[in-house]
N, C-alpha and C positions, 0 to 999 in steps of 0.2 A: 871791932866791927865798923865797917866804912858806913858812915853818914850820906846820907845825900840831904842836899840842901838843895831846894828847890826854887828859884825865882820862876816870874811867871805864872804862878799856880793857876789865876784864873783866868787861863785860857783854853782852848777846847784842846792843845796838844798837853799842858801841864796838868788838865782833868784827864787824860788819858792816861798819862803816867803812873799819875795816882790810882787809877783803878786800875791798873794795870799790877801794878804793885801789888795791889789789895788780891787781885784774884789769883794770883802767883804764892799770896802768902810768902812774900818776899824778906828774905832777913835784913834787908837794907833800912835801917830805919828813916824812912824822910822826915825832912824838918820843911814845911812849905814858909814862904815870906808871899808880905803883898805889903800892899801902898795904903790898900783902904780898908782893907778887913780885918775888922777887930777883931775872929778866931782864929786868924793867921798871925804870926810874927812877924813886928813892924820890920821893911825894909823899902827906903827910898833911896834910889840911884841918886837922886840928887842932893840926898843930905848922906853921906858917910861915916860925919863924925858920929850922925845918931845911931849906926848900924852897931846890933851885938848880935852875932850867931847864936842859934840856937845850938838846941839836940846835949847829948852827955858832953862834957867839961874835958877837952883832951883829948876826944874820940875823931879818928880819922875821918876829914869829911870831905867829897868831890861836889864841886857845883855844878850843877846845869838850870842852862839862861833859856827860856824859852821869852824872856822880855828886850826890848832894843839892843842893841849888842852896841847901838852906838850911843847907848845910856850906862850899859853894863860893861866898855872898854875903861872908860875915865874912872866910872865906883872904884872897879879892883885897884886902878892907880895910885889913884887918890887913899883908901887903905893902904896899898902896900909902902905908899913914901910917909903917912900922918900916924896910922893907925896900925902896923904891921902885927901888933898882938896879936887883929881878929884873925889873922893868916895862919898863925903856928898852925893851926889844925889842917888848913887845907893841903890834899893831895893831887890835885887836879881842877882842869876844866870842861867843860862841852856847851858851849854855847849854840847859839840856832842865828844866824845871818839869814841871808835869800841869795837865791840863784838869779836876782836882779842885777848884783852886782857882776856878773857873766853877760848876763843878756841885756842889759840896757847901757852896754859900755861908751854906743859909740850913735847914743839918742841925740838926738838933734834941738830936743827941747831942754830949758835950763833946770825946768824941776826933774826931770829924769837924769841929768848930769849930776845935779845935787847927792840925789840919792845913790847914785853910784860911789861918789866921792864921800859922803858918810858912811857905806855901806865898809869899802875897802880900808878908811882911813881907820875906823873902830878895829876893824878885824885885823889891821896891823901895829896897834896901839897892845889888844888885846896877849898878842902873839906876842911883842918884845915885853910887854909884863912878865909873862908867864917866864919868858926865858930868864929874867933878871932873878926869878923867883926858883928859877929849876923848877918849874910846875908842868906836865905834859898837859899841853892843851888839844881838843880837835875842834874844829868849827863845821857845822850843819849848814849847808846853801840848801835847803829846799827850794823845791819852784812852786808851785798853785798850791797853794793849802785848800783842804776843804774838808766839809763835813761838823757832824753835829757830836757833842762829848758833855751827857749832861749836862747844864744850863747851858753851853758856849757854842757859838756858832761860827762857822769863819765868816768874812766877810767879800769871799768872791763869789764862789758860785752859788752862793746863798741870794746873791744877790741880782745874777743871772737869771736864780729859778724866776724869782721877783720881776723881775721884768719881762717874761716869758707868761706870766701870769696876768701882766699889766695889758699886752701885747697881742693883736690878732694872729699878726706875722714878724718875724723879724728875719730883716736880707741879710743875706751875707756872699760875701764873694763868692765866684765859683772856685777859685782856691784858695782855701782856708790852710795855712801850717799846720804842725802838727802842737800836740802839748800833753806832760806826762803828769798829769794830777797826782800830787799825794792826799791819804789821808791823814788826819789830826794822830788816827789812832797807829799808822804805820810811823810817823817822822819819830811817835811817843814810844816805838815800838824798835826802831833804830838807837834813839837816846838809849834806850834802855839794855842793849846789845851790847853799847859801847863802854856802860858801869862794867857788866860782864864779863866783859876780855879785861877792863882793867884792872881789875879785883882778882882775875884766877893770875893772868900771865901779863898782863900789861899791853897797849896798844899793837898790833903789826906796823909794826916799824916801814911797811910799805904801804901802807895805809895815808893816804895826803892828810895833810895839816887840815885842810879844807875842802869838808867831801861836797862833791855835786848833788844832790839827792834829788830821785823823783819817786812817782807812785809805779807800777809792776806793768800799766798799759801805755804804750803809744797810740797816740789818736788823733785826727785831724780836730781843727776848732767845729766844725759842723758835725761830725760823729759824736763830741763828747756832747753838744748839745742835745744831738738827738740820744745821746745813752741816759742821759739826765731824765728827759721827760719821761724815757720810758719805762724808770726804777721810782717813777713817781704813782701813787693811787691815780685808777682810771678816772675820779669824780675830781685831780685839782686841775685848775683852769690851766695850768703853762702846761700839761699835755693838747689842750686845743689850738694851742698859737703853732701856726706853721711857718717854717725855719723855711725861706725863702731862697734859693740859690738863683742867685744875679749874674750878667755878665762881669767879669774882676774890674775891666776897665770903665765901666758905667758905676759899679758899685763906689771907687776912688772919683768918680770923676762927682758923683753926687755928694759924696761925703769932703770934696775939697771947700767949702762952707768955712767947717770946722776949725781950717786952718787958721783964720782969721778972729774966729771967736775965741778958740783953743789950742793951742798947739801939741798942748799936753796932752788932750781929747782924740784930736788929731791922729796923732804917733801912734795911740794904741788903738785905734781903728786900722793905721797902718800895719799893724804886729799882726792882726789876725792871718796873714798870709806868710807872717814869719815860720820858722820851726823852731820852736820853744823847747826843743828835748833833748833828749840824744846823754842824758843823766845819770848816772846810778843807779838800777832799782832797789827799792829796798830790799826786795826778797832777796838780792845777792847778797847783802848784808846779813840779814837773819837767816839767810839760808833754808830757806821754806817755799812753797808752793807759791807762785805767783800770784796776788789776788786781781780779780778783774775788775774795771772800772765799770760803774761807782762801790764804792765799799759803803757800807751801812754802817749808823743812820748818815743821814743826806742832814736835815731839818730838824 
């Protein structure tokens, strides 16, 4: 019986999985790891030598990374050249990257080139392990995570509502791109797709190394705003703040400040008129009804 071994646990995609599991009554047994919780089984990316898998002694088991992939490129390494024991058992990978590494290719500030060059360098670190190991790997590029999964919260549009809340108004260009939200509970819901295929028949072989992923809606950055406040109770304050539409070239030409303070800042005040989509949805994955943007809970 295939194991799954979980990193990540406590995050609002790795709480989805888990209950996801749970209400499926799933025969997969998971083994969850974390860093700091002592009813989870210790596991730190940056100590290896301490790493012992859990679950039955022998039993087939596929990982999925819902934590840094460019924490969790060098672990698997560092095992498979020190420690190759804790491997016999393993059958596979799925880790979770971002679709950062797509869209912030060709950013013009040094911490968004960074993170590109971490993003790509793990996930090809990650991909020549696996091959040295004969291991099938797939890598998750999600774009906007969001949404609420038992204690865990993302931390973008969570953070959006928060300032909408702070906020009388907030301007925004008159052209805003587009952007394809996922939730915590569909990316959980994707992983969970891809144990499935592996376990009856094994991956489709035309299925990329490295899927795009987004959530089931196209939306401009002003639409998703307004979809937000709207899926929010009538009595929280970011339904009061009014989402402002500014001329585009008054809107840059007030926020060029920023460049001087921030660059970083800057850029992604820039993005808002970018198109951040054009993705995978999940539903074509799971093959189900498209869900509409926002997916429940939000908070």
């Amino acid at each position: 019986m295939m194991h799954l071994h979980l990193f990540g646990a406590q995050t609002p995609t790795g709480e989805a999985l888990n209950q996801q599991l749970c209400s499926t009554h799933s025969a997969f047994p998971l083994v969850a790891y974390s860093r700091r919780d002592p009813s989870l089984l210790p596991a730190d990316f940056s100590d290896p030598a301490a790493f012992r898998p859990g679950g039955e002694p022998g039993a087939p088991g596929l990982w999925i990374s819902f934590g840094p992939i460019w924490l969790l490129a060098p672990f698997l390494e560092q095992l498979a050249l020190e420690h190759p024991d804790c491997l016999q058992s393993l059958r596979g990978v799925i880790a979770c990257s971002s679709s950062s590494a797509i869209t912030k290719r060709f950013a013009a500030n040094r911490f968004d080139r960074e993170l590109v060059a971490r993003l790509t360098t793990a996930e090809d670190q990650l991909i020549a392990t696996c091959r040295r190991l004969e291991l099938p790997c797939r890598i998750l590029r999600p774009t906007l995570i969001y949404g609420r999964v038992g204690p865990y919260v993302d931390r973008n549009l969570s953070r959006l509502i928060g300032l909408m809340r702070r906020l009388p108004l907030l301007p925004l260009p008159t052209h805003t791109g587009l952007r394809q939200p996922i939730h915590a509970s569909q990316l959980a819901a994707v992983a969970l797709e891809l144990v499935c295929q592996f376990t009856n028949s094994g991956w489709d072989p035309q299925l990329p190394q490295c899927i795009a992923l987004g959530g089931d809606s196209e939306l401009s950055y002003a639409a998703m705003l307004r979809a937000l406040q709207l899926s929010l109770p009538d009595t929280d304050p970011a339904r009061r703040c009014r989402v402002l539409s500014i001329p585009t070239r008054l809107f840059y030409t007030a926020a060029s400040p920023l460049l001087m303070q921030s660059p970083k800042t800057f850029e992604a005040v820039l993005r808002m008129g970018s198109d951040l989509s054009g993705f995978t949805p999940s539903h074509q994955l799971l093959k189900a009804k498209p869900q509409p943007f926002p997916v429940s809970p939000l908070l």
